[in-house]
VEXNU-911834 format. One record per atom (N, C-alpha, C, O): residue in one letter; atom name; x, y, z; residue number from 1. Coordinates in steps of 0.05 Angstrom, whole numbers. Example, Ala and Ser with C-alpha at 12.3 -4.5 7.8 and 13.67 -1.06 7.14 Angstrom:
// residues 2
[site A,N,[264,-114,156],1],
[site A,CA,[246,-90,156],1],
[site A,C,[264,-66,156],1],
[site A,O,[285,-66,169],1],
[site S,N,[257,-45,142],2],
[site S,CA,[273,-21,143],2],
[site S,C,[258,1,157],2],
[site S,O,[268,23,161],2],
This chain:
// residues 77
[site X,N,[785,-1026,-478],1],
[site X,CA,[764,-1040,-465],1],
[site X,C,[759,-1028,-437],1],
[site X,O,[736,-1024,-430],1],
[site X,N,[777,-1024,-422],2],
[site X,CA,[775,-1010,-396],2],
[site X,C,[759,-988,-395],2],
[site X,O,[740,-979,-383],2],
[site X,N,[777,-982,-415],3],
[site X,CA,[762,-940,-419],3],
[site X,C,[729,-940,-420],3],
[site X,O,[713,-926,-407],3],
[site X,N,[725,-963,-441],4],
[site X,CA,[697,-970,-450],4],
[site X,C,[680,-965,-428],4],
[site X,O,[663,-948,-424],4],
[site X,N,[692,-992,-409],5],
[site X,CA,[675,-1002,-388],5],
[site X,C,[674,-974,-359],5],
[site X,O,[652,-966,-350],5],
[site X,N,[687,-969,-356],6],
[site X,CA,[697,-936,-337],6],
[site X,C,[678,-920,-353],6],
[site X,O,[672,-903,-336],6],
[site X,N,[665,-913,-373],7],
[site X,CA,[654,-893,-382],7],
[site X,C,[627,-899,-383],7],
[site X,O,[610,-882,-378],7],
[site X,N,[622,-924,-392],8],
[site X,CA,[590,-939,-374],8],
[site X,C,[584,-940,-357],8],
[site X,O,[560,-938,-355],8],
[site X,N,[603,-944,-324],9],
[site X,CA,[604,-938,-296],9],
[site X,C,[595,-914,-299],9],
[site X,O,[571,-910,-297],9],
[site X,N,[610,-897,-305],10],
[site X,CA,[608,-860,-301],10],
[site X,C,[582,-859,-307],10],
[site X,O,[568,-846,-290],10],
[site X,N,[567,-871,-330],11],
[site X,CA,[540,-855,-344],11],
[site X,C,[524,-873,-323],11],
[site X,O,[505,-863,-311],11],
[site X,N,[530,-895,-319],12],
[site X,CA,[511,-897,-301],12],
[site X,C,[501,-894,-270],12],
[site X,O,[481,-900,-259],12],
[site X,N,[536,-878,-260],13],
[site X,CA,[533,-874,-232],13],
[site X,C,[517,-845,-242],13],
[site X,O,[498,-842,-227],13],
[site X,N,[518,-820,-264],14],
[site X,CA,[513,-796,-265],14],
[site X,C,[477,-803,-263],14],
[site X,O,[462,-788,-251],14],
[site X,N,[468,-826,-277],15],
[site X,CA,[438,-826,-283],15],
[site X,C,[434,-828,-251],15],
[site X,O,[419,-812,-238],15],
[site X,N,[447,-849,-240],16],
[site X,CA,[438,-859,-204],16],
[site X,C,[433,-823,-196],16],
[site X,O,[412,-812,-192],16],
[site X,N,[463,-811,-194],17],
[site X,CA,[459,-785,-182],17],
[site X,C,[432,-775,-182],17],
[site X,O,[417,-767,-164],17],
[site X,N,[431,-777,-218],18],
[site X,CA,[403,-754,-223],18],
[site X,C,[379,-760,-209],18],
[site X,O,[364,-743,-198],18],
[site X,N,[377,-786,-212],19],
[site X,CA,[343,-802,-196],19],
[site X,C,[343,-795,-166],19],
[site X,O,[324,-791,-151],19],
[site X,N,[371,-796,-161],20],
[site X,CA,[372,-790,-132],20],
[site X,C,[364,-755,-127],20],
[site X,O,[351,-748,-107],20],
[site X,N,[370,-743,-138],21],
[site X,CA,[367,-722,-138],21],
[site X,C,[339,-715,-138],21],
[site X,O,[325,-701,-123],21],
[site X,N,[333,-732,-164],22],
[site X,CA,[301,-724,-163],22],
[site X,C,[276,-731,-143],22],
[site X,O,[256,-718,-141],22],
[site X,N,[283,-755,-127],23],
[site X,CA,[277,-763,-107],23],
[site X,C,[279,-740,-83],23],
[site X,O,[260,-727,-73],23],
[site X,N,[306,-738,-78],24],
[site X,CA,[309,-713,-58],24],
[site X,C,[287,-687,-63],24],
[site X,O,[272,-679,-45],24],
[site X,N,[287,-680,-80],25],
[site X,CA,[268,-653,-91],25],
[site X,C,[238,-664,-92],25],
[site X,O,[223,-645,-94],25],
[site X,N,[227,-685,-92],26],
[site X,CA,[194,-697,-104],26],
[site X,C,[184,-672,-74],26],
[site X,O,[175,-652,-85],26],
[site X,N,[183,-669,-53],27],
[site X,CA,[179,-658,-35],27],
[site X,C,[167,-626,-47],27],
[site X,O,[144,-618,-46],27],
[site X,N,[198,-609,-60],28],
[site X,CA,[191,-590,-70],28],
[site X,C,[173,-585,-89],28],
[site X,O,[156,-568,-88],28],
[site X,N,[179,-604,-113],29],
[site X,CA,[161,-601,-130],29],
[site X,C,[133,-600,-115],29],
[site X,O,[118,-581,-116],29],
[site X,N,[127,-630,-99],30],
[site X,CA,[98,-617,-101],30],
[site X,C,[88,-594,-84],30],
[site X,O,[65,-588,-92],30],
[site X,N,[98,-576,-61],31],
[site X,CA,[90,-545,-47],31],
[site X,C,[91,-534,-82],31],
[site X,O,[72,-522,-93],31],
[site X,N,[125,-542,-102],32],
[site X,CA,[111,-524,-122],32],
[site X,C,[86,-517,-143],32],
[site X,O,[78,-497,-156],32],
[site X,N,[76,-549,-138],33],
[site X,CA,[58,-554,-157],33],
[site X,C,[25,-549,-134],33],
[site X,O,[3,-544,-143],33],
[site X,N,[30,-552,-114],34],
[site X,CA,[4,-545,-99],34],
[site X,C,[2,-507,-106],34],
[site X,O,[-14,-493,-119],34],
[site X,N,[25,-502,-91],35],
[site X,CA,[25,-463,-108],35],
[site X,C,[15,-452,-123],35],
[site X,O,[2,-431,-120],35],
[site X,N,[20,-467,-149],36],
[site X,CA,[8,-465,-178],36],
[site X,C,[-21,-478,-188],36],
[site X,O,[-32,-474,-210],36],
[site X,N,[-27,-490,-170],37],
[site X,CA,[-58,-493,-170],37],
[site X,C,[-62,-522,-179],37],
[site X,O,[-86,-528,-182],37],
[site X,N,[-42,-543,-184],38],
[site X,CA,[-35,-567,-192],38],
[site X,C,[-42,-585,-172],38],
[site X,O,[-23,-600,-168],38],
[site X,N,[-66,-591,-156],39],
[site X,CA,[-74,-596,-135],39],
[site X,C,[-74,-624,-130],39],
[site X,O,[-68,-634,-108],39],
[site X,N,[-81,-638,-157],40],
[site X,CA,[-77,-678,-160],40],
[site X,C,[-53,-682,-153],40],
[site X,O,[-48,-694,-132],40],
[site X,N,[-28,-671,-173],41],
[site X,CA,[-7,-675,-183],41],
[site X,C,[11,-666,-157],41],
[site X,O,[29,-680,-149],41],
[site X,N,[5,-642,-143],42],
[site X,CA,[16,-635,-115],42],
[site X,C,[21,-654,-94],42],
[site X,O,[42,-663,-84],42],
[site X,N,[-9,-658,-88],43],
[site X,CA,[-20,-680,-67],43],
[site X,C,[-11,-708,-67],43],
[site X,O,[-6,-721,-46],43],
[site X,N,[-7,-719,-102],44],
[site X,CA,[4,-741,-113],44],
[site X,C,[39,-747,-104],44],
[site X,O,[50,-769,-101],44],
[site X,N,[48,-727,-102],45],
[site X,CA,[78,-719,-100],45],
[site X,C,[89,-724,-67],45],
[site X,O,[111,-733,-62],45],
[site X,N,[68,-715,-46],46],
[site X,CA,[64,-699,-26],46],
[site X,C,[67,-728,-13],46],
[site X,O,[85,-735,3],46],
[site X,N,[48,-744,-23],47],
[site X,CA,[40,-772,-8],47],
[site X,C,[62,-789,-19],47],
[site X,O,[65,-809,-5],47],
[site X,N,[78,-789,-38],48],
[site X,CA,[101,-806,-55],48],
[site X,C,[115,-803,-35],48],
[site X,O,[122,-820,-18],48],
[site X,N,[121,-774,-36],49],
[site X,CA,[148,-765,-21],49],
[site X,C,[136,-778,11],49],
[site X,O,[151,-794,22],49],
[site X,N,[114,-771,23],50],
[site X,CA,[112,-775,48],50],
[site X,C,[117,-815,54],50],
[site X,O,[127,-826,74],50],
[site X,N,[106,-827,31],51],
[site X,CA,[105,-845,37],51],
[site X,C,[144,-871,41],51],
[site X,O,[153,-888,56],51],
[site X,N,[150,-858,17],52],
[site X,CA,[181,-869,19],52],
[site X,C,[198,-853,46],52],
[site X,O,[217,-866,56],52],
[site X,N,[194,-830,57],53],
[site X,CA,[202,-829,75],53],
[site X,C,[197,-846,105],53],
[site X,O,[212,-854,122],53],
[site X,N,[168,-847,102],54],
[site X,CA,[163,-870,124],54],
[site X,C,[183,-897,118],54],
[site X,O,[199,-906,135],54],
[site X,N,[180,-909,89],55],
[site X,CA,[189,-932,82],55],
[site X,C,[218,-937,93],55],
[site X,O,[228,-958,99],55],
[site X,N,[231,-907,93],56],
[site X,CA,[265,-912,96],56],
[site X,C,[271,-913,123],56],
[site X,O,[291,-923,132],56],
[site X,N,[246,-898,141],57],
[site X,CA,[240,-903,166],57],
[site X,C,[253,-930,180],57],
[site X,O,[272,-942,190],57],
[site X,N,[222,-929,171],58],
[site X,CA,[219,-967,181],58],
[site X,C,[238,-984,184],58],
[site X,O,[241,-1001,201],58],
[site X,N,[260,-973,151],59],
[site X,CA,[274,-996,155],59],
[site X,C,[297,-996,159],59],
[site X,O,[311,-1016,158],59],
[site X,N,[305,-975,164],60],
[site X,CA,[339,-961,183],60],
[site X,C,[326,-956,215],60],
[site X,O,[343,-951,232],60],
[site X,N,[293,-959,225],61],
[site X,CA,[297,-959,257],61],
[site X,C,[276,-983,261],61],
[site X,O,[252,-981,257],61],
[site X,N,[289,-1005,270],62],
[site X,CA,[276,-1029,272],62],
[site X,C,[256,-1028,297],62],
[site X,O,[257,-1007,311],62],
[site X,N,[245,-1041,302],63],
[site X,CA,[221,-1037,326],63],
[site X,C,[238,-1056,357],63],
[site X,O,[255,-1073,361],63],
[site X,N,[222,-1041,371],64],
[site X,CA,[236,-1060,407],64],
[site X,C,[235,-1098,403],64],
[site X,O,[211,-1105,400],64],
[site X,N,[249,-1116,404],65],
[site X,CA,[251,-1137,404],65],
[site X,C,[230,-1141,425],65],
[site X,O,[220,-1119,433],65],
[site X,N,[219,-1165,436],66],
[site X,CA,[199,-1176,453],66],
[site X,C,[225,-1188,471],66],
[site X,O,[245,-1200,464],66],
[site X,N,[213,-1179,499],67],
[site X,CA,[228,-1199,514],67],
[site X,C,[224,-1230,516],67],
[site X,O,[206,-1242,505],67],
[site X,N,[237,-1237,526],68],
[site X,CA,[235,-1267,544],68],
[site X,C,[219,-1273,555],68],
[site X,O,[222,-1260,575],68],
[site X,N,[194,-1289,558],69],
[site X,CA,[178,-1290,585],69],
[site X,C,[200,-1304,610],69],
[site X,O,[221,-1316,608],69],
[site X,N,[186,-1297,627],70],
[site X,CA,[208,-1302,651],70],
[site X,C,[216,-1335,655],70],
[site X,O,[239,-1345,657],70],
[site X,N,[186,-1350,657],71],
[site X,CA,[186,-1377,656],71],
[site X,C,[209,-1388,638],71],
[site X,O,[226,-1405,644],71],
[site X,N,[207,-1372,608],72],
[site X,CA,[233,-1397,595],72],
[site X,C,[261,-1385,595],72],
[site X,O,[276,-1383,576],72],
[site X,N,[267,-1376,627],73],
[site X,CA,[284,-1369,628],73],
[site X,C,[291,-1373,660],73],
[site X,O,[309,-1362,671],73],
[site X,N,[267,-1396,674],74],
[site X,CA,[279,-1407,703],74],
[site X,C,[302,-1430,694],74],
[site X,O,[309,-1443,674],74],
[site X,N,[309,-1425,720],75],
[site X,CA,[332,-1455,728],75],
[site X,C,[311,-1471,729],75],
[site X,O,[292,-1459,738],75],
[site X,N,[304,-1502,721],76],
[site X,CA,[286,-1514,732],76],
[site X,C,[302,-1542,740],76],
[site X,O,[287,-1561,742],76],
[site X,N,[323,-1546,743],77],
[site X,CA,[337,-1564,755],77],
[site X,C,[335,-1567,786],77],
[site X,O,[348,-1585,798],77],
């Protein structure tokens, strides 16, 4: 039963790898597919890739918090 379950982990950490991999490369493919004259499919790739990079952006560099206005932060005693 162990072995079972350990060899389902494996296949499915190897699939994670692969997607990840393919992810990493969508970049190349499409310079390779703009090269070859694949101009939709390039462009299509170009903006994927461009766009999840913004996405991972965003959300590993959070934006400046707003300060305090000063008022809700007198002594008013």
């Amino acid at each position: 039963m162990l072995g079972t379950v350990t060899a389902f982990l494996a296949i499915l950490m190897v699939l994670a790898l692969r997607n990840a991999a393919k992810a990493v490369l969508m970049p190349v493919y499409a310079v390779r597919d703009l090269h070859r004259g694949r101009y939709v499919r390039g462009l299509v790739l170009l903006s994927c890739s461009a766009l999840a990079a913004w996405t991972i952006w965003t959300m590993t560099h959070p934006g400046r918090t707003k300060a305090a206005p000063v008022a809700a932060v007198m002594y008013t005693g």
